[in-house]
C-alpha positions in Angstrom: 91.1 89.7 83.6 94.2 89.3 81.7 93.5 88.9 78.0 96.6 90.3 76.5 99.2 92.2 77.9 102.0 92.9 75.8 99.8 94.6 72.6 97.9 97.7 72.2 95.5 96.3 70.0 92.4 94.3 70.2 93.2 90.7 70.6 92.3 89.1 67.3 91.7 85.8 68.9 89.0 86.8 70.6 86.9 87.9 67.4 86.3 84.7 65.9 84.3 83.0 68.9 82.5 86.3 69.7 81.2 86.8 66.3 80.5 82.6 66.0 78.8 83.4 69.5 76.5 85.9 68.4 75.0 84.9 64.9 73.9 82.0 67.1 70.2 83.8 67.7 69.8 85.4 64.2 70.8 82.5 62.3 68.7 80.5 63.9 65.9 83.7 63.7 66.3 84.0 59.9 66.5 80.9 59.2 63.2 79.2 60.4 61.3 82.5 58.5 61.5 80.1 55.5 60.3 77.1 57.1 57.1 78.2 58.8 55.0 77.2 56.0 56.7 73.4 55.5 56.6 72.7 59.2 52.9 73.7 59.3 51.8 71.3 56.6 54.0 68.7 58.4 52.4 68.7 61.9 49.2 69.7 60.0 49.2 73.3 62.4 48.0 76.6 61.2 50.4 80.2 60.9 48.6 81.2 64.1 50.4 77.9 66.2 53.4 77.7 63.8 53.9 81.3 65.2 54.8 79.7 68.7 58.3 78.8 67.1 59.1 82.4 66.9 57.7 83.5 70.5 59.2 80.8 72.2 62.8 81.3 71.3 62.5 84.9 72.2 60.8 84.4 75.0 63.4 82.2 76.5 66.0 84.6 75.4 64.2 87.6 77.0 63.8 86.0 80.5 67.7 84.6 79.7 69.5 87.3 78.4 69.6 89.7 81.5 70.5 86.7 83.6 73.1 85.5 81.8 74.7 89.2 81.2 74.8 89.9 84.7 77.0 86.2 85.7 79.2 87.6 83.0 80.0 90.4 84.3 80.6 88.7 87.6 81.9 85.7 86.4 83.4 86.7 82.9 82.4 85.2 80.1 83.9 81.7 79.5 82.2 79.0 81.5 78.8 80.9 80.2 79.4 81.0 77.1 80.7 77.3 76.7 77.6 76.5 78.9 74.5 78.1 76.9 76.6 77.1 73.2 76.3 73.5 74.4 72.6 73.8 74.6 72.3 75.1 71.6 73.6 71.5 70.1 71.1 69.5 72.4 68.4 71.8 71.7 68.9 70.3 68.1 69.0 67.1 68.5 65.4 67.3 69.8 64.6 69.6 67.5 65.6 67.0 64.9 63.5 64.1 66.3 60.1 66.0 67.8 57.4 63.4 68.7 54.6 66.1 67.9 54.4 69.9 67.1 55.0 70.7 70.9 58.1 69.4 71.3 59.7 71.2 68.5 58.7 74.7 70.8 60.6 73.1 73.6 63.6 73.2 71.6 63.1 76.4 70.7 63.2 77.7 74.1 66.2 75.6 74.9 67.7 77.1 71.7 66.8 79.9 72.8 68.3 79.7 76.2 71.5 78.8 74.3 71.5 81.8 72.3 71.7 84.2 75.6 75.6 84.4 76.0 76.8 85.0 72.5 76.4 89.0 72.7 76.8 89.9 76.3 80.1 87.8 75.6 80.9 89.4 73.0 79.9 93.2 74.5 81.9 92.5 77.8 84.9 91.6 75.7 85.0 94.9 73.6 84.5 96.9 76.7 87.5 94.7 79.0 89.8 95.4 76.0 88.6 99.0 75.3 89.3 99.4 78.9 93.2 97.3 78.7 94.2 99.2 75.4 92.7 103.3 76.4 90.7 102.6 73.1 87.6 103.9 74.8 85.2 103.8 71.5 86.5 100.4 69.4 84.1 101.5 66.4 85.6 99.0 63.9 84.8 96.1 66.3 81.5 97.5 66.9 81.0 97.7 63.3 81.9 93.8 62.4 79.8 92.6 65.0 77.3 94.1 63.5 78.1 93.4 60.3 78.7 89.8 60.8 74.8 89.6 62.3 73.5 90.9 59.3 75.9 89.1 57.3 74.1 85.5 58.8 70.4 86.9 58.5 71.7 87.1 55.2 72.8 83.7 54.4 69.7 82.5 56.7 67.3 82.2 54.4 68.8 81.8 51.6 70.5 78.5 53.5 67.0 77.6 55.1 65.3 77.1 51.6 68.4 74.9 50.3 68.5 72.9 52.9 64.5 72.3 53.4 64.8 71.5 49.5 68.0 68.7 50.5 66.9 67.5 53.6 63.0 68.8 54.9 62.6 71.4 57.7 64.7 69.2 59.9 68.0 70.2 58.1 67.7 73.8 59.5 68.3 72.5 62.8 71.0 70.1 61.8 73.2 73.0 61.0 73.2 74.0 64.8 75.4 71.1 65.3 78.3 72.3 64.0 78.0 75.8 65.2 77.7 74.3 68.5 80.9 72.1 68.4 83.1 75.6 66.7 81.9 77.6 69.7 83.1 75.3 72.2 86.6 74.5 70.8 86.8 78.3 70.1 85.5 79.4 73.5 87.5 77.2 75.7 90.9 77.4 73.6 90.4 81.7 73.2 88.2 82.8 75.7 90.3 84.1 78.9 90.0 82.3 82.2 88.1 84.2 84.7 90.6 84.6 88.3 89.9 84.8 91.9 91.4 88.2 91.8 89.5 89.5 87.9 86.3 88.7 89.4 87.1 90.0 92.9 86.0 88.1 96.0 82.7 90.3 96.7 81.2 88.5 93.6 82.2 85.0 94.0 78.5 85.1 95.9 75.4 85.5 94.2 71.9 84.9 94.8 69.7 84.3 91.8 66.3 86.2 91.8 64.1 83.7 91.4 61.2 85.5 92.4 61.8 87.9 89.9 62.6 85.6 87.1 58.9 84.1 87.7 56.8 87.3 87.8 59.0 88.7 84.8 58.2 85.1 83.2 54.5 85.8 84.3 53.9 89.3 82.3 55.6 88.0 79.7 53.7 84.8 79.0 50.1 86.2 79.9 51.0 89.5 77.7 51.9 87.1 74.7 48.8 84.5 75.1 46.5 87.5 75.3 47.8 89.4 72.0 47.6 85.7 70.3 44.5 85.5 70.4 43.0 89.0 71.9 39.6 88.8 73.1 36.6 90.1 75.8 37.0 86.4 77.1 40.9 86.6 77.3 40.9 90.3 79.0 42.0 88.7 82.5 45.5 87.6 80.7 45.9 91.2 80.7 44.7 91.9 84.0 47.4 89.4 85.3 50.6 91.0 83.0 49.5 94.2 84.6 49.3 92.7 88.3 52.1 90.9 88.0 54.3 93.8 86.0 53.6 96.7 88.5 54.8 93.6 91.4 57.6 92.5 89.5 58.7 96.0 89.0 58.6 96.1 93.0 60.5 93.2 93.8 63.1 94.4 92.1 63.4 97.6 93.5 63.9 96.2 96.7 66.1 93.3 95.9 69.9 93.3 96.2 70.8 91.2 93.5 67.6 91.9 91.0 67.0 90.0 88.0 66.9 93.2 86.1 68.7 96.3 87.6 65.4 98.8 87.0 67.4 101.0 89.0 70.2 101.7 86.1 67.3 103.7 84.4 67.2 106.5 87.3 68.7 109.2 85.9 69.8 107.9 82.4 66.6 108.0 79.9 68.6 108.2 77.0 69.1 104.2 77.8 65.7 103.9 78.0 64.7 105.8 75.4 67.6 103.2 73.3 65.7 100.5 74.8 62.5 101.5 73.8 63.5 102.3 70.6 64.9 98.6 70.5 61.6 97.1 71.2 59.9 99.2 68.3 62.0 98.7 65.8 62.3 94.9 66.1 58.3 95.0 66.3 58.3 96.3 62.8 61.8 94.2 61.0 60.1 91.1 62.7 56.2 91.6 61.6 58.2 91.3 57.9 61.0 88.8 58.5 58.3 86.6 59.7 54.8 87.6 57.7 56.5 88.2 54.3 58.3 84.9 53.8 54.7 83.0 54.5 53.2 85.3 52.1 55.4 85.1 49.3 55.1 80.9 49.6 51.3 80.8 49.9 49.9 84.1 48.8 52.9 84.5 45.8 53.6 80.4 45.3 56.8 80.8 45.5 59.2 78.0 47.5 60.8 78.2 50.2 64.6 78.4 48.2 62.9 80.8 46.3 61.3 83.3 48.8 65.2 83.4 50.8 66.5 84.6 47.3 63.5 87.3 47.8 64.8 88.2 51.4 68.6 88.7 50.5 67.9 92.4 49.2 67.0 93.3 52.4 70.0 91.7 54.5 72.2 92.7 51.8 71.0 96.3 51.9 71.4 96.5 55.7 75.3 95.2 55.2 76.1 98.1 52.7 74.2 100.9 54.9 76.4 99.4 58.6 79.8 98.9 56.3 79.4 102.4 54.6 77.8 104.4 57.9 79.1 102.1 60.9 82.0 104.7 61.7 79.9 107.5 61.8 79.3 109.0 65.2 76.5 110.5 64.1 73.5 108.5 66.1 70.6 110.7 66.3 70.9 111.1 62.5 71.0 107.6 61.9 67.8 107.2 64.4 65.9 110.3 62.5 66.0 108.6 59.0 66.2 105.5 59.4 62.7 105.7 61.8 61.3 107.9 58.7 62.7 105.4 55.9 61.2 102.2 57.9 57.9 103.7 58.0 57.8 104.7 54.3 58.9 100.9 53.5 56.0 99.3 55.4 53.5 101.8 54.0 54.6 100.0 50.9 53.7 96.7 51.9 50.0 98.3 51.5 49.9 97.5 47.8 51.6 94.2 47.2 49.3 91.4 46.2 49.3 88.2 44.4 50.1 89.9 41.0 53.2 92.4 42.1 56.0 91.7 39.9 58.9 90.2 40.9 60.8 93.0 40.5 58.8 95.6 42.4 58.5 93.1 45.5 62.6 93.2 45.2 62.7 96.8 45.7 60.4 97.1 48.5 62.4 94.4 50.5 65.7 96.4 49.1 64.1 99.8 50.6 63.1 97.4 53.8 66.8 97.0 54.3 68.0 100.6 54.5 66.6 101.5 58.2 67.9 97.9 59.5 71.7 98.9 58.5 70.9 102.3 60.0 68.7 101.5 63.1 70.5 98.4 64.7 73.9 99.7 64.8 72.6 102.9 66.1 70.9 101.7 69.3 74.0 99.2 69.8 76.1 102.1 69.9 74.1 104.0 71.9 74.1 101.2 74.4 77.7 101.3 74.7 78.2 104.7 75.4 74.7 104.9 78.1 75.4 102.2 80.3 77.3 102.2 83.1 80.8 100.3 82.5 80.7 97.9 85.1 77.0 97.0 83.6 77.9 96.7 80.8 77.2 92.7 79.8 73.6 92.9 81.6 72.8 96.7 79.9 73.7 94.8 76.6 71.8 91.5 77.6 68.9 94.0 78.1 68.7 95.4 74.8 68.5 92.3 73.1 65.7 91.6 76.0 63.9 94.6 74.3 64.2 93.4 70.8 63.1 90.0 72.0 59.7 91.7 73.1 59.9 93.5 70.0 59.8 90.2 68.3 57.1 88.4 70.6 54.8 91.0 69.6 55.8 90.5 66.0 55.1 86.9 66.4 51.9 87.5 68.3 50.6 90.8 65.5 51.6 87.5 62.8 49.6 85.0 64.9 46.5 87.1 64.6 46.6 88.4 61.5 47.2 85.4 59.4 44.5 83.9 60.7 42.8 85.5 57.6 41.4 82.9 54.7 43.1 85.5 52.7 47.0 85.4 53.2 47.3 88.9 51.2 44.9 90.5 53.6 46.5 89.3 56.4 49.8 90.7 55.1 48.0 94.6 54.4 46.6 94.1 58.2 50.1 93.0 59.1 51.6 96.3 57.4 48.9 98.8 58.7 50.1 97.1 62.4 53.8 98.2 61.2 52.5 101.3 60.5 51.2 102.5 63.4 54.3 101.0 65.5 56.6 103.1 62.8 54.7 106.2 63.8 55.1 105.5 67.7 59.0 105.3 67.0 59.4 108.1 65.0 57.7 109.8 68.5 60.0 107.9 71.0 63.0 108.7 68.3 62.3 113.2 68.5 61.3 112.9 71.9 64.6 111.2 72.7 66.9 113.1 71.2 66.7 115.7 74.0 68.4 113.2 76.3 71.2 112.6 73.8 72.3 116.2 73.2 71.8 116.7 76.9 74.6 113.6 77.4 76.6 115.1 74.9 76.6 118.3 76.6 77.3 116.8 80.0 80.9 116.1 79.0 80.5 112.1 78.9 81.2 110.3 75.8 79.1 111.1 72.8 76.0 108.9 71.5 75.2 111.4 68.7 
């Protein structure tokens, strides 16, 4: 793939669509956190349904992701990303207009499904150019793709309060609009045109696994119903994510062209361990990102402009930590404290209640922000240097698969808890859940670092 051949530096025209690309999920993740509560009261549905907004985005963009990282690294990354950006404008036009409350989830998923190509995109860019300029670690491009994500989840919202306050709940998804039209122009006028010869004839074939896709699709959806709403009664949703995982799991072991490579784990569990580390971690940022805001406008009063003023301590937190540690190479320290610093902030969620100050509820979220600056950037890193380089869009697609569980069970932990007449002890519930997650990671985080010293020591490029 020829993207620029007379330079030794990253192509600056390719930054602008691969960050506009990318912000496309946690825009449209941070955003709705703010509108929860108003779209409830609209449709007259409780946090427990409203909670299918969140799941059903990141379910679509779990079963999406992987698929659409692997046709980019077949077919490169232009006619996908062009594809899936478009959606994301269609998805809001129904989003805009929903006859009833289930509607609005089927945009979701569509937005969802439009969200997949923005960071496999943007991953299998980095590494083609990495690869054309013998810059084999681009840290600085690393670093303001990350940035840039936290930068929108940021603005998100901050921007979703003003505009439910102009325009309702539907404003949120008006703003897709726009985004969708910039990624287009910006795609199809930067993005390089994938050749006969870039993609290589062997790959101009490709089967899709269906069968996979459905049994993932399966686990996935019985998992998340069951952990809505867990009961004796419910116990055979289980049953069938089990049946269904352990034959999924099967199917693609066998398959030629699996939906999800299981096989690029054999003999690399430092990219598990990244993985799981990724699923924890967004467990714990999304039990707050989602449970706070809807305390702080029912349990606190506050509205929803106000609670995104709230929230930007956090994101802003999280920009200074990536800007001011984002060229370190030091991983493993980045995964040690800021595992240990996430678990002290939830801990503090423990003693908010309706009469914390204003001020003390801005330092918690502040303290909140410190382990997402650290942790994100860390794993993406780590990702990078793990996976194999010809995998590298669908090993990247995969670890936002992983953090799209992550959220799914966030959504789900919400669903349940909230249910609560009391909003405040649904929140302490939703932090003791955080909790125990924060210890599992700090176990998955020591146990793991055995297999990055161990790939340090093997002579490949270092993740610590």
């Amino acid at each position: 793939m020829a993207i620029s051949q007379n330079k030794s530096y990253f192509n600056k025209k390719l930054i602008a669509p691969m960050i506009l690309g990318s912000i496309l999920n946690p825009i449209n993740s941070s955003i709705i956190s703010v509108a929860l509560i108003p779209i409830g009261k609209a449709f007259s549905v409780s946090p427990s349904q409203t909670a299918w907004l969140i799941s059903a985005l990141y379910l679509a963009t779990a079963i999406g992701q992987p698929v659409v990282g692997k046709l980019i690294d077949l077919y490169g990354p232009r006619l996908l990303f062009l594809i899936a950006t478009s959606l994301v404008g269609i998805s809001s036009f129904i989003a805009i207009f929903p006859p009833d409350f289930w509607w609005l989830v089927v945009a979701r998923v569509l937005l969802g499904l439009g969200t997949c190509a923005g960071y496999p995109a943007s991953m299998y860019l980095i590494r083609s150019e990495a690869d054309r300029t013998g810059e084999d670690s681009p840290a600085k491009i690393l670093t303001l793709l990350a940035i840039a994500n936290q930068t929108i989840a940021v603005i998100g919202p901050t921007l979703g309060g003003l505009l439910i306050g102009l325009g309702g709940w539907q404003s949120i998804f008006m703003m897709n609009i726009p985004l969708s039209f910039a990624c287009i122009i910006l795609g199809y006028t930067r993005f390089p045109k994938a050749s006969l010869t870039s993609v290589g004839s062997e790959k101009r074939h490709i089967s899709i696994d269906i069968t996979g896709i459905i049994f993932f699709g399966i686990t996935l959806i019985s998992t998340l119903l069951f952990l809505m709403s867990p009961s004796l009664n419910s116990i055979y949703l289980i049953i069938i994510s089990i049946i269904t995982g352990i034959i999924f799991i099967i199917i693609e072991l066998r398959s030629k062209a699996p939906f999800i490579d299981v096989r690029i784990f054999k003999g690399n569990s430092p990219l598990l361990f990244t993985y799981a580390r990724s699923l924890l971690t967004a467990t714990v940022t999304y039990c707050m990102l989602y449970g706070f805001p809807q305390w702080l406008e029912k349990g606190r009063g506050l509205s929803p402009s106000q609670t995104g003023l709230v929230l930007m301590p956090m994101f802003l937190m999280s920009i200074i930590v990536s800007k001011l540690t984002g060229k370190s190479p030091f991983i493993r320290l980045k995964l040690i404290v800021g595992g240990f610093i996430q678990l002290l902030a939830i801990l503090l969620f423990l003693f908010i209640n309706k009469d914390s100050s204003l001020a003390s509820l801005l330092a918690i979220v502040s303290f909140l922000g410190i382990p997402q600056g650290l942790l994100s950037l860390a794993n993406q890193n780590a990702v990078y240097f793990q996976a194999n380089k010809s995998q590298i869009g669908a090993s990247s697609g995969l670890l936002r698969t992983f953090m799209y569980m992550g959220a799914m069970l966030a959504s789900a932990g919400n669903g349940l808890f909230l249910k609560s007449e009391s909003i405040t002890t649904g929140m302490h519930q939703i932090a003791i859940f955080g909790t125990g997650i924060g210890i599992i990671l700090m176990i998955i985080t020591l146990v793991g670092l055995k297999g990055l010293q161990e790939e340090k020591r093997g002579g490949g490029p270092s993740a610590s």
